[in-house]
C-alpha positions as CSV (number, residue, x, y, z in Angstrom):
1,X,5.5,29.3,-25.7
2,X,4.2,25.6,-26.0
3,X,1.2,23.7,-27.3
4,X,-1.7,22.5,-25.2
5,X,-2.8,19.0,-26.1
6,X,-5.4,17.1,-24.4
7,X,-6.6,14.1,-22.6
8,X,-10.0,12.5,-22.5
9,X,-11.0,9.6,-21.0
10,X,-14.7,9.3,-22.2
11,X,-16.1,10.0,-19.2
12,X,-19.6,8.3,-18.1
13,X,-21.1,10.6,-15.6
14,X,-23.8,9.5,-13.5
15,X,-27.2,9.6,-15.6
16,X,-25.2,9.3,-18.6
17,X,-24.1,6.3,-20.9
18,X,-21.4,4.8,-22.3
19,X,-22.7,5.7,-26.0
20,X,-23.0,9.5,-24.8
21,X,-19.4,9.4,-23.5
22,X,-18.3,8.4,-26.9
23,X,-20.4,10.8,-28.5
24,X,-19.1,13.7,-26.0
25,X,-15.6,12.8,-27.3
26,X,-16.1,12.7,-30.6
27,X,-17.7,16.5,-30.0
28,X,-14.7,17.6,-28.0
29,X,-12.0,16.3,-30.4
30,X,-14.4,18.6,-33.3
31,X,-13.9,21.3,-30.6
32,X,-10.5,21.4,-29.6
33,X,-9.8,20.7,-33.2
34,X,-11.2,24.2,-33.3
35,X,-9.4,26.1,-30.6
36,X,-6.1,24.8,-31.3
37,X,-5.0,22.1,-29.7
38,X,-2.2,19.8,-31.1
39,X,-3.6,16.4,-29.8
40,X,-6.5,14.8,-28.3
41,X,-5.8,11.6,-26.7
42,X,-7.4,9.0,-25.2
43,X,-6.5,6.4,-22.7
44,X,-7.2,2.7,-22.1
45,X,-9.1,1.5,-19.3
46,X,-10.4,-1.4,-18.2
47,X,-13.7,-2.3,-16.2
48,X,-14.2,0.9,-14.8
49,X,-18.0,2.7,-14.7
50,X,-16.5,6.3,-15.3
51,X,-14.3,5.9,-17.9
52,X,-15.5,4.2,-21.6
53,X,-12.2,4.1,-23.2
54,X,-11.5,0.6,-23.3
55,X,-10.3,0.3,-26.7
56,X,-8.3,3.1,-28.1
57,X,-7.2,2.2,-31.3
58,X,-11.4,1.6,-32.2
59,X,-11.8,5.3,-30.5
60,X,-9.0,6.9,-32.9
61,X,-10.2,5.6,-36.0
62,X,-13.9,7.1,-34.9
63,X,-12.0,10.4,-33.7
64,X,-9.1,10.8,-36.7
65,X,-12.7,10.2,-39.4
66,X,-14.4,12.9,-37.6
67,X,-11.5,15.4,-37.5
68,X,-9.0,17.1,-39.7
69,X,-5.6,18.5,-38.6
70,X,-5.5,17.5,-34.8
71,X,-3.0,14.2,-33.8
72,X,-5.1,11.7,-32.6
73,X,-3.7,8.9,-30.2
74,X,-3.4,6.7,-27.4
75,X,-2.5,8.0,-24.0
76,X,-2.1,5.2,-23.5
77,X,-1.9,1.4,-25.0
78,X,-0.8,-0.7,-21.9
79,X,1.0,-2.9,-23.8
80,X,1.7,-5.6,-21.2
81,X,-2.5,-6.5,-21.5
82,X,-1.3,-6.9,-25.7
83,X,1.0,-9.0,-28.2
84,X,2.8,-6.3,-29.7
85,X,2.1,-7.5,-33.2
86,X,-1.4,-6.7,-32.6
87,X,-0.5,-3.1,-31.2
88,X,2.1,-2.7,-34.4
89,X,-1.0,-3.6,-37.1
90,X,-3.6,-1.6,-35.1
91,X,-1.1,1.7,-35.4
92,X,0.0,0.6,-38.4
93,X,-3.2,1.1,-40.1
94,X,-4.7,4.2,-38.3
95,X,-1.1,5.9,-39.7
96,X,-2.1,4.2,-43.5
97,X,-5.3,5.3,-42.6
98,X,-4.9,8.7,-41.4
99,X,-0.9,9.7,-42.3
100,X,0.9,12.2,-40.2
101,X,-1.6,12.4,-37.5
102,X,-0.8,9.3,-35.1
103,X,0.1,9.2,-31.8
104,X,0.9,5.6,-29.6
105,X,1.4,6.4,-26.2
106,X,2.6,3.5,-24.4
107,X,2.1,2.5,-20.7
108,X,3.1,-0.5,-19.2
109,X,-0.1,-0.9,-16.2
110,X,-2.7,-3.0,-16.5
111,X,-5.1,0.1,-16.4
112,X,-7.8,-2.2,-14.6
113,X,-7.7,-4.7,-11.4
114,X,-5.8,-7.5,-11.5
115,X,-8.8,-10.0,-11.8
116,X,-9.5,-8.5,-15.1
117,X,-5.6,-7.9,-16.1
118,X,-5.7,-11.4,-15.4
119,X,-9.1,-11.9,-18.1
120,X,-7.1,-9.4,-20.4
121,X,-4.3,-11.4,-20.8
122,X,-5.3,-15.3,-20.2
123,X,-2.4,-15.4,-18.0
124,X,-1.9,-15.6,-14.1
125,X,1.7,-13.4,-14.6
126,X,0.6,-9.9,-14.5
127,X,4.4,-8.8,-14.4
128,X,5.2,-6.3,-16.9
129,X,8.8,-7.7,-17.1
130,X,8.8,-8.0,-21.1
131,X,7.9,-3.9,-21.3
132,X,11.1,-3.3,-22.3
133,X,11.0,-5.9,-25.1
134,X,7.7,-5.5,-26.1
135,X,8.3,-1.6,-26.9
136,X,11.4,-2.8,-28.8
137,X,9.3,-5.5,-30.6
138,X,6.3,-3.5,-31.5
139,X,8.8,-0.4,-33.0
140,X,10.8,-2.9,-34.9
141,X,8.0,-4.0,-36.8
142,X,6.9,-0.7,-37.8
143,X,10.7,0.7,-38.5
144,X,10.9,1.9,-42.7
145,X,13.6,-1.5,-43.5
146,X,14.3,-3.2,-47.3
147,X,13.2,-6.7,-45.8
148,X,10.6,-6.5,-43.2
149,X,11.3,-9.3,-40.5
150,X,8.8,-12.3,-40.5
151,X,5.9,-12.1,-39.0
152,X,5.5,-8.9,-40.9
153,X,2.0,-6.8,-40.3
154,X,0.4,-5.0,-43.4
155,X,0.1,-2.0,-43.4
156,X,3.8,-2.7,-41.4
157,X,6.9,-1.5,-42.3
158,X,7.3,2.4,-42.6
159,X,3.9,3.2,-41.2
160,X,5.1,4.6,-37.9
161,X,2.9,6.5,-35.8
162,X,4.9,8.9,-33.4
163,X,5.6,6.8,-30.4
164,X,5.6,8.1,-26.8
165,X,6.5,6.0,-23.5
166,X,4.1,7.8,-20.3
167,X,4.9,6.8,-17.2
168,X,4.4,8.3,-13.2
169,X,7.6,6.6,-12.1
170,X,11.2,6.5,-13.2
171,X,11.1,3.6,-15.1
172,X,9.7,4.5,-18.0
173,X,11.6,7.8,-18.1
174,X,14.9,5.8,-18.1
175,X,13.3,3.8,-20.7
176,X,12.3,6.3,-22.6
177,X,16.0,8.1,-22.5
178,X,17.7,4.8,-23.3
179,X,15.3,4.2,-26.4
180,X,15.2,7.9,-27.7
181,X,11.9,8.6,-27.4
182,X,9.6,11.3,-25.8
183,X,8.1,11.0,-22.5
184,X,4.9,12.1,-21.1
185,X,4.9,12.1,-17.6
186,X,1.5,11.9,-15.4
187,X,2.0,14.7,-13.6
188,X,-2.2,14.3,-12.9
189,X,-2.2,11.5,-11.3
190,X,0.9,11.2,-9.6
191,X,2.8,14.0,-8.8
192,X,5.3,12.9,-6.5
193,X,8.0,11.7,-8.6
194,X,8.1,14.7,-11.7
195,X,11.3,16.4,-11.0
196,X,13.3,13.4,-10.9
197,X,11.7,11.2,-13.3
198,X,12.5,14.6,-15.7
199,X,16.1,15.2,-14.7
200,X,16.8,11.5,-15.0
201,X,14.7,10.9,-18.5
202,X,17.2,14.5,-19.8
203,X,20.2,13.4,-18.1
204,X,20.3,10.0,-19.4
205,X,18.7,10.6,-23.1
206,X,20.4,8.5,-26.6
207,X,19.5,10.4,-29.3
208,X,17.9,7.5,-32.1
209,X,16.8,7.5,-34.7
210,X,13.5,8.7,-34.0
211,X,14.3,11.6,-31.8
212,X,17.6,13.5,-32.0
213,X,16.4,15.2,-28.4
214,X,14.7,14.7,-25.6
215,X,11.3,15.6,-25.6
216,X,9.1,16.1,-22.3
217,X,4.6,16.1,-22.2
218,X,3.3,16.7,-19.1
219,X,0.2,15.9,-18.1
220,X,-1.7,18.1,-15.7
221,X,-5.7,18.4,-14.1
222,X,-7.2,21.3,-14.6
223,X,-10.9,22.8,-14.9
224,X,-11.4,26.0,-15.4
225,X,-14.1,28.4,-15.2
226,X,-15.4,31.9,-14.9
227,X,-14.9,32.8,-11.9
228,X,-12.6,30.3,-9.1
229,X,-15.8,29.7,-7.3
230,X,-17.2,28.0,-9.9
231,X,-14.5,25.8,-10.4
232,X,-14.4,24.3,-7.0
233,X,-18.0,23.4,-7.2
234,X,-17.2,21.7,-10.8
235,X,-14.2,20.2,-9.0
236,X,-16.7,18.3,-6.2
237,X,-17.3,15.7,-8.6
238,X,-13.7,14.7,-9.3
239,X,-13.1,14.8,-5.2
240,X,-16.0,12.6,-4.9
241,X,-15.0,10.3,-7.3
242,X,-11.4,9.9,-5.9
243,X,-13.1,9.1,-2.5
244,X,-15.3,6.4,-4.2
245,X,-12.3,4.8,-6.0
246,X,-10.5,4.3,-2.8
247,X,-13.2,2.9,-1.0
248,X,-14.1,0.6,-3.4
249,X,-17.3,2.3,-4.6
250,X,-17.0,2.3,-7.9
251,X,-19.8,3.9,-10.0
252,X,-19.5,7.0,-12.8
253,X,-18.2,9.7,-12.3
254,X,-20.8,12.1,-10.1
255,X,-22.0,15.2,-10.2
256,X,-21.5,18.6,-8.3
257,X,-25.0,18.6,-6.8
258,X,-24.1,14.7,-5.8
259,X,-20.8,15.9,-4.1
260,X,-22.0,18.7,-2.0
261,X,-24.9,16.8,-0.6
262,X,-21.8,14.1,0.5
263,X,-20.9,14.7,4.1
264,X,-16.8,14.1,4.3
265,X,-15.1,13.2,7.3
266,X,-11.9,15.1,8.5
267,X,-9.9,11.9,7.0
268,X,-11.5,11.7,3.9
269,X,-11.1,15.5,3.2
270,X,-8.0,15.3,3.7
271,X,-7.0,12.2,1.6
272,X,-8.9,13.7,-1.1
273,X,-6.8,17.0,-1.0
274,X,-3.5,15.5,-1.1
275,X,-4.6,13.5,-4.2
276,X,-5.8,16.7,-5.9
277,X,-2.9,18.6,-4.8
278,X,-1.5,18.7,-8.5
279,X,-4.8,19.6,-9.7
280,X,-5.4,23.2,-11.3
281,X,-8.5,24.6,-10.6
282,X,-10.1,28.5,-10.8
283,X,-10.8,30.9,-13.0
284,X,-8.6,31.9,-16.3
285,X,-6.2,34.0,-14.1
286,X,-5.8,31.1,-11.7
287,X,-5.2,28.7,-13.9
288,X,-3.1,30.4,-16.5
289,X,-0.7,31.7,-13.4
290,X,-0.9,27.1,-12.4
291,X,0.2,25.8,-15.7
292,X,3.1,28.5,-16.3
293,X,4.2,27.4,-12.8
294,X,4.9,24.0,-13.7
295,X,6.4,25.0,-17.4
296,X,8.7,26.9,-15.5
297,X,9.3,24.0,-12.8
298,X,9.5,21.3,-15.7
299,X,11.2,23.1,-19.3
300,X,8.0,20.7,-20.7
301,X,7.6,20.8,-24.5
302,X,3.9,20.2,-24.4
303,X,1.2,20.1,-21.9
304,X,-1.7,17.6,-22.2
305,X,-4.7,18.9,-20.2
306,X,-7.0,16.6,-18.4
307,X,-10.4,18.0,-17.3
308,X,-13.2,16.2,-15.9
309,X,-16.3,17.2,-15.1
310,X,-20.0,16.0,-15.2
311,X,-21.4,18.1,-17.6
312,X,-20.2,18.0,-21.0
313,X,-20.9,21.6,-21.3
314,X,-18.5,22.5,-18.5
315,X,-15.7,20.4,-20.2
316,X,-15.9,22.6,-23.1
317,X,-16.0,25.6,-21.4
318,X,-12.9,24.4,-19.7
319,X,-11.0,24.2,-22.8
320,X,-12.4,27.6,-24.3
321,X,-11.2,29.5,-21.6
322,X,-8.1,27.9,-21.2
323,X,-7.2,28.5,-25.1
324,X,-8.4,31.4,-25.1
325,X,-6.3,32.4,-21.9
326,X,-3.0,30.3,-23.7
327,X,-3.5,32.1,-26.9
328,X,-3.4,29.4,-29.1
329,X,-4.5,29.5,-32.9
330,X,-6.0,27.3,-35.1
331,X,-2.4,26.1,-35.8
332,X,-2.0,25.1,-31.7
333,X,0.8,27.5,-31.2
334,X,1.0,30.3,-28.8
């Protein structure tokens, strides 16, 4: 019986805004403040017309002011495209800020292209060799110590949010076991490699002294609505979208009525199927019998929902159902 958490990317749907995107966030951390969930996160990307989250730590501040009980955090910071002393007093001061209720996820891609990686960081090295290091760095500042290290970021020392590597490779699930810290795996995006990033993140886990056990988020796609019919047609946008992204038609994200007029060929329909094969999409039923699937596949401790769809309204239907169907409570247990 776990919590449900969940992922937002402020999405920018076609006929919509950037401003609106933000707005609808705000509204749906208020909302699933409401139904029960344990987080709301939100992730940092770069240069892309569908997704407004460029600058999470700005986001949280709006989102932990606007809220009351639910974690708010970053899912996540790509810490390559920062100097970890700026991550470490960003964190440091949402945790002053808003104690108890910080979360810093930490990737280590750029999120973006690599022209605007490159813009990100002024550098032509868009390795993200120093990951390792950087997570290191970024904790060490933030670790409760008698004499802070110099440079020392105020607020600093002892304001620690909760810190969570995410990853859709090994890698960071090694890294993660070696360090001590919880993973979140994205099992949305990239499903391929969950079993054994898992079994090697368990298998190989040093307890520190943040975490005494390993702890394992995954993230999964789902919509869900009232009947499974419904849901596919919600789910035209994301397929279109995915089709635009690998062509390199980038635009926001577009909507149901835009995907059925869209004519796909046999290829297409098939590339977009295998990339939404991980995707959980139907009615309560459906999508209750999905996500207790992969709890049974994975032993997860959490699962951190990601649903997009054009219309705001659908979004937090979504969520309704879905907690309503979980039987969470205002506490976000089950």
């Amino acid at each position: 019986m776990i919590p449900l958490s969940v992922l937002d990317l402020a999405t920018v749907a076609s006929g919509s805004t950037p401003a609106r995107a933000l707005a609808e966030t705000t509204d749906m951390a208020v909302a699933v403040e409401r139904l029960g969930y344990r987080r709301l996160w939100v992730a940092e990307h770069h240069a892309m017309a569908a997704v407004a989250s460029s600058a999470p730590a700005v986001i949280m501040a709006h989102l932990a002011n606007a809220t009351t009980t639910i974690r708010i955090g970053s899912g996540g910071v790509m810490l390559p495209n920062h100097a970890p002393l700026v991550i470490a007093e960003q964190f440091a001061t949402l945790e002053a800020l808003h104690p108890g209720r910080i979360d810093l996820g930490l990737g280590r891609a750029p999120g973006t292209d690599h022209i605007t990686a490159r813009a990100l960081r002024r550098s032509p090295d868009l390795s993200a060799s120093r990951f390792p290091d950087d997570v290191v760095e970024l904790i060490g500042y933030l670790l409760p110590r008698e004499r802070p290290p110099h440079p020392a970021p105020t607020p600093g020392s002892g304001y620690l949010p909760e810190v969570w590597l995410l990853g859709s490779s090994t890698f960071s699930a090694q890294l993660a076991a070696m360090l001590g810290l919880p993973f979140s795996f994205a099992y949305h995006f990239a499903p391929a490699l969950l079993d054994e990033a898992l079994d090697l993140y368990r298998s190989n886990f040093t307890p520190s002294s943040l975490l005494d056990h390993p702890t394992v988020m995954v993230a999964a796609s789902v919509i869900c609505a009232p009947s499974n019919d419904e849901a596919e047609w919600l789910a035209g946008s994301s397929a279109l979208n995915i089709l635009q992204r690998t062509t390199g038609r980038v635009g926001p994200l577009p909507s149901p009525e835009e995907a059925a007029a869209h004519t796909f060929t046999p290829e297409e329909t098939a590339s977009v199927h295998e990339a939404m094969r991980s995707h959980i999409i139907g009615d309560p039923a459906t999508v209750l019998e999905g996500l207790n699937k992969l709890v049974a596949r994975t032993d997860a401790d959490e699962l951190m929902i990601s649903t997009r769809t054009h219309a705001y309204e659908a979004r937090l239907q979504s969520f309704s159902l879905l907690a309503s169907a979980w039987g969470l409570d205002a506490t976000g247990e089950r």
